[in-house]
N, C-alpha and C positions, 0 to 999 in steps of 0.2 A: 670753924671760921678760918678764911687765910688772910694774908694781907695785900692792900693794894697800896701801891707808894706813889706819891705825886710828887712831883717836879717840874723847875724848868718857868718857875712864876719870878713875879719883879718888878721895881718900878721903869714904864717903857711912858713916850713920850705922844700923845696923841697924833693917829697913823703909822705908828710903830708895829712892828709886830713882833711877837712869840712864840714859841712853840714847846707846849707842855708833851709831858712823858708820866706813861704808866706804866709801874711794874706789877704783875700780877702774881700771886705763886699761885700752885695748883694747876691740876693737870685739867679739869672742866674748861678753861679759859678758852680754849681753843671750839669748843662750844655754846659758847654763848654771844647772847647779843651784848655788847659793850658799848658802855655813854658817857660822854664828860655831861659832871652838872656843874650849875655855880650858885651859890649864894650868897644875898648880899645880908648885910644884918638888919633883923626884925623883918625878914620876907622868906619863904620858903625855898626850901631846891630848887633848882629847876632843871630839866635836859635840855640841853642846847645841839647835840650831837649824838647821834649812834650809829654804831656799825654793825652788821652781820655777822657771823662766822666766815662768810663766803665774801665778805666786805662791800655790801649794799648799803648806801650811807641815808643819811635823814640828818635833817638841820630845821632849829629852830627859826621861825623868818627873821628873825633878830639877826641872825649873824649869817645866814644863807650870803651865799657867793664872798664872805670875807674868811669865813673857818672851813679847817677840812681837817677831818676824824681817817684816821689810819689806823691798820695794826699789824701785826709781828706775830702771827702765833706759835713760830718757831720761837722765838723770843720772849713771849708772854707778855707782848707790849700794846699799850694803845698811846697814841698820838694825838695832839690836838694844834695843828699849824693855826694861828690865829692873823690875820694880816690886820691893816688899814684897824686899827684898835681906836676903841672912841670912849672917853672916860666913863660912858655906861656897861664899858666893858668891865668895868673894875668888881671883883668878887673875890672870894675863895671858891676854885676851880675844883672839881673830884673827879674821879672816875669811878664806876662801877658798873652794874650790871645792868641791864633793862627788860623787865625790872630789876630793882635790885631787890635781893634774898637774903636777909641778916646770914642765914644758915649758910651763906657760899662765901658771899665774901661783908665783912663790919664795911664801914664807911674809912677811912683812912684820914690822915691830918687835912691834905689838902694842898695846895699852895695857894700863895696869894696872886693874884695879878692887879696890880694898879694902874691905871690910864691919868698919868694927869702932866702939866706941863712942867 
């Protein structure tokens, strides 16, 4: 297992925006499909964002036309610009794989993101 690192969460003010950062090790990254999830507590993950290798993107309707998923694979990064934020934005953010594969990469801490006034 390697690790993924999140960052770049906060408390931001409704219509605010963010933009989260993954670090990835391992040399696969550059292979696989990459997704921010979030969850909130007592509800499961969720994917809100994924990206290709080749960077073909997909978005949940929740946040279609306000988030956009990037990455770096010289850099082992993936991105999550998040714009116009709305306190239903508010979770602990992840990145990982899609799917994700205990065996590639564990789940990482996370960051928070909070939406409120």
């Amino acid at each position: 297992q390697v690790q993924l690192v999140e960052s770049g969460g906060g408390l931001v003010q409704p219509g605010g925006s963010l933009r989260l950062s993954c670090a990835a090790a391992g040399s696969l990254f550059r292979l696989l499909v990459m997704g921010w999830y979030r969850q909130v507590p007592g509800q499961q993950r969720a994917l809100v964002a994924s990206i290709t290798a080749e960077g073909a993107t997909n978005y949940a309707d929740s946040v279609k036309g306000r988030f956009t998923i990037s990455r770096d694979n010289d850099k082992n990064m993936v991105y999550l610009q998040m714009n116009s934020l709305t306190p239903e934005d508010t979770a602990v953010y992840y990145c990982n794989g899609v799917p994700s594969i205990p065996t590639i990469y564990s789940w990482g801490q996370g960051t928070q993101v909070t939406v409120s006034l």
